[in-house]
C-alpha positions in Angstrom: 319.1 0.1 45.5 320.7 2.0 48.5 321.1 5.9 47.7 325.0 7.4 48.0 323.2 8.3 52.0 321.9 5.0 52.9 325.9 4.1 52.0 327.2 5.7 54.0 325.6 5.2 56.8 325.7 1.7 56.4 329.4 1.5 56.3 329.6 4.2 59.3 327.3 2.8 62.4 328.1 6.3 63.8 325.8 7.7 60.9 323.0 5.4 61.2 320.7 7.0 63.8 321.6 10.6 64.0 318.5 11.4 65.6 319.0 9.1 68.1 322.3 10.3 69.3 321.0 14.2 68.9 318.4 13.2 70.9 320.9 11.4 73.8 323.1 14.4 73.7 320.2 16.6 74.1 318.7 15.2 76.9 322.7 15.1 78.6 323.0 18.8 77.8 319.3 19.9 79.3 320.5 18.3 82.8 321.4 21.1 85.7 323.2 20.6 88.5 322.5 21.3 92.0 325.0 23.7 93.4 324.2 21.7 97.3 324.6 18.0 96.5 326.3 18.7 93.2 323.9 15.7 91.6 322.1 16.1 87.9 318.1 16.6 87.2 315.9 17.6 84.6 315.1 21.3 85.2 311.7 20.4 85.7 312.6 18.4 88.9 314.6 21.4 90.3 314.7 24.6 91.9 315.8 27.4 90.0 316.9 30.9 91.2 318.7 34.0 89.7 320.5 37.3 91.0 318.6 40.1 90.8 320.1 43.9 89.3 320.6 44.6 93.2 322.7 41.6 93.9 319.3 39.6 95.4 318.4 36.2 95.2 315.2 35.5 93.3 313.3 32.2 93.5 312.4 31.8 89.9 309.9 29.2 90.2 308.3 29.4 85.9 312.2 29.8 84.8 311.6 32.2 82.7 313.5 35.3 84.4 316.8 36.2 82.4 320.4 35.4 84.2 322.0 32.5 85.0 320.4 29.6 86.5 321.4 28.6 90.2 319.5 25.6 90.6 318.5 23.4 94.0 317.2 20.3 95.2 313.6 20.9 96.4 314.3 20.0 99.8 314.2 22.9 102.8 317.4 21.4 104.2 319.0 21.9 100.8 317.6 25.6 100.7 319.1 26.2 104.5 322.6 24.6 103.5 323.0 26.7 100.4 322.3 29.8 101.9 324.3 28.8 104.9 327.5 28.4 103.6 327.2 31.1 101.1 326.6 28.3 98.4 324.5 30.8 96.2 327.4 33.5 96.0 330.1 30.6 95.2 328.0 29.6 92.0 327.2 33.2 90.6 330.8 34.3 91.6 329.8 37.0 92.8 328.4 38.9 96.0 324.6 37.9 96.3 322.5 38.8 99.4 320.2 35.8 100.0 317.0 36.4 102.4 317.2 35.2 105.9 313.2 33.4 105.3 314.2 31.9 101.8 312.9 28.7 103.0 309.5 30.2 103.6 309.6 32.3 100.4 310.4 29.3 98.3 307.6 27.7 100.2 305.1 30.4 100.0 305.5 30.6 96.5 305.4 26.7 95.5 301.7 26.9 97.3 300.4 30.0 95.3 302.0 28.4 92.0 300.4 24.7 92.9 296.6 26.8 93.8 297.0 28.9 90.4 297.5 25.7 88.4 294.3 23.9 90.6 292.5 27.4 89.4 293.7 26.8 85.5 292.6 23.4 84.9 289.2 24.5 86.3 288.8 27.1 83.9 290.3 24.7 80.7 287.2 21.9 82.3 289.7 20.0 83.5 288.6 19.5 87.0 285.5 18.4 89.1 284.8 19.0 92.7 282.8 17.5 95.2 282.0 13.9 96.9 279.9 12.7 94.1 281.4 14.5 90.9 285.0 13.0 92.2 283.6 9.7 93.4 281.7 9.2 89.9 285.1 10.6 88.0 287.7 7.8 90.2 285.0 5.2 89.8 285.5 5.5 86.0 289.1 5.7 85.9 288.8 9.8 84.2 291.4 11.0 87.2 294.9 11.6 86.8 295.1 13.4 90.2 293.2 13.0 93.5 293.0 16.2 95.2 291.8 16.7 99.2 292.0 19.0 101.9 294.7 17.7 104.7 292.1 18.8 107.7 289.1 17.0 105.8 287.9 13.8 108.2 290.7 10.9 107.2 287.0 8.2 107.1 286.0 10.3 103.8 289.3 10.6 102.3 290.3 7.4 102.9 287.5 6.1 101.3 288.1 8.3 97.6 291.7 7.6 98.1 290.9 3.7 98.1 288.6 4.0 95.5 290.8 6.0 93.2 293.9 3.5 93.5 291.6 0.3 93.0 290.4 1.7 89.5 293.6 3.8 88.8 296.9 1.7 90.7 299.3 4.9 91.7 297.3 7.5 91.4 298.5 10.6 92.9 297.1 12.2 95.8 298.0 15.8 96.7 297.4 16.4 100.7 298.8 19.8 101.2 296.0 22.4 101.4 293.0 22.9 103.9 289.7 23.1 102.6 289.2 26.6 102.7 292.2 27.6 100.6 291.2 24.8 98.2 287.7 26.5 97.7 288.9 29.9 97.5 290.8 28.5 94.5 287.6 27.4 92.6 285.3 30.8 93.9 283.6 28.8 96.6 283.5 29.1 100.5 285.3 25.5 100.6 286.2 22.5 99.1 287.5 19.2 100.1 287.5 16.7 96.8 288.9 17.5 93.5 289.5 15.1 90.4 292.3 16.7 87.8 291.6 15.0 84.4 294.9 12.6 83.4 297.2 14.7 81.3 299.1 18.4 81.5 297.1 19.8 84.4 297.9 16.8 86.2 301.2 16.0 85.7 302.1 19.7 86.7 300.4 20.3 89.4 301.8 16.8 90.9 305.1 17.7 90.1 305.0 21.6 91.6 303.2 19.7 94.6 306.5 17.8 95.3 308.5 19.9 95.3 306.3 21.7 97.9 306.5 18.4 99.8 310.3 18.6 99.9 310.2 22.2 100.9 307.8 22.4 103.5 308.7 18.7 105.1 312.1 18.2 104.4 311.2 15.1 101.7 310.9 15.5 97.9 308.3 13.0 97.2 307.8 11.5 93.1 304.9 12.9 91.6 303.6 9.5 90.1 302.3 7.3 92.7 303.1 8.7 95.8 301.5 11.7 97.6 302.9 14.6 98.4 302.4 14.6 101.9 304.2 11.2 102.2 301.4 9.1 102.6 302.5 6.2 99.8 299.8 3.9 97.9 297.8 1.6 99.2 298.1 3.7 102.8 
């Protein structure tokens, strides 16, 4: 026997799946919109930036700083347009003096954010590094991210790469640091090869590493499946 609830919401389809629609709306509502191509994203897939006390622009890469949200495509021709045409004061309605090097702040700062997240997931265990730790971890399908440095010989990374996308189809491949600044990350002199396990540490750092992509060469490239540095699967 229905309850007086199930009733109702069997006479009124628009009270059958609340949750549902709550969750549709929610989603709708979560969507910014970028003040260059005025197109909708998830927050995550955007830029976001606030006006300082002092009338400054502030790349607010965590999106956590307080003020309204101006948020940006993650492309550098995007960052040049909005500061161009005085995009950034237009959407905060107000005066806001925007750096002349934005584009190489914003950049700057996606590369230290992408290194501090490498540095995280190797203190939570999340990461090995080296030929035969990563060779052993892609051979067994454990890697969610493929990590090498750009001037590493193309022979050896193009064998890993292989490897990794035979066992794992689409796995991501992040190209954007040399093998020096990769070892700094994890306290030694260098380091060419790094596995991410699949899961958070992954999917963020893949994600912060296109949008470094679509700063640094003009090209936001999708976090799953494609690298960051444009080279595509199977390439």
């Amino acid at each position: 026997m229905m309850t007086e609830a199930e009733s109702a919401q069997s006479a009124d389809p628009g009270l059958r799946k609340p949750e549902a629609a709550d969750s549709r709306r929610s989603a709708k509502e979560t969507l910014r919109r970028c003040i260059v191509s005025g197109e909708r994203h998830p927050p995550a897939e955007l830029l976001r930036f606030v006006v300082g006390p002092d009338g400054t622009l502030v790349p607010d890469l965590a999106c956590k700083l307080p003020g309204r949200g101006l948020w940006l495509s993650p492309r550098r021709d995007m960052i040049d347009k909005a500061r161009t045409r005085n995009l950034f004061a237009r959407a905060a309605k107000s005066a806001v003096h925007v750096p002349e090097d934005l584009g190489v702040l914003v950049e700057r700062l996606l590369g230290v954010r992408c290194l501090e997240l490498i540095s995280l997931a190797k203190r939570a265990g999340q990461l090995v590094a080296g030929h035969d730790k990563v060779k052993s971890w892609l051979a067994a399908g454990k890697a969610g991210l493929l990590i090498q440095a750009a001037d590493a010989a193309e022979d050896g990374r193009g064998k890993l790469r292989a490897l990794g996308r035979a066992v794992t189809p689409g796995l991501p491949v992040l190209e954007l640091f040399d093998a020096e600044q990769l070892g700094r990350t994890l306290g030694r002199p260098a380091s060419v090869h790094i596995a991410v396990a699949p899961g958070g540490f992954a999917d963020r750092i893949a994600a912060e590493a296109a949008k470094l992509a679509g700063v640094r060469h003009g090209e936001l490239e999708a976090p799953g499946g494609t690298v960051p540095n444009g080279r595509r699967p199977g390439k």
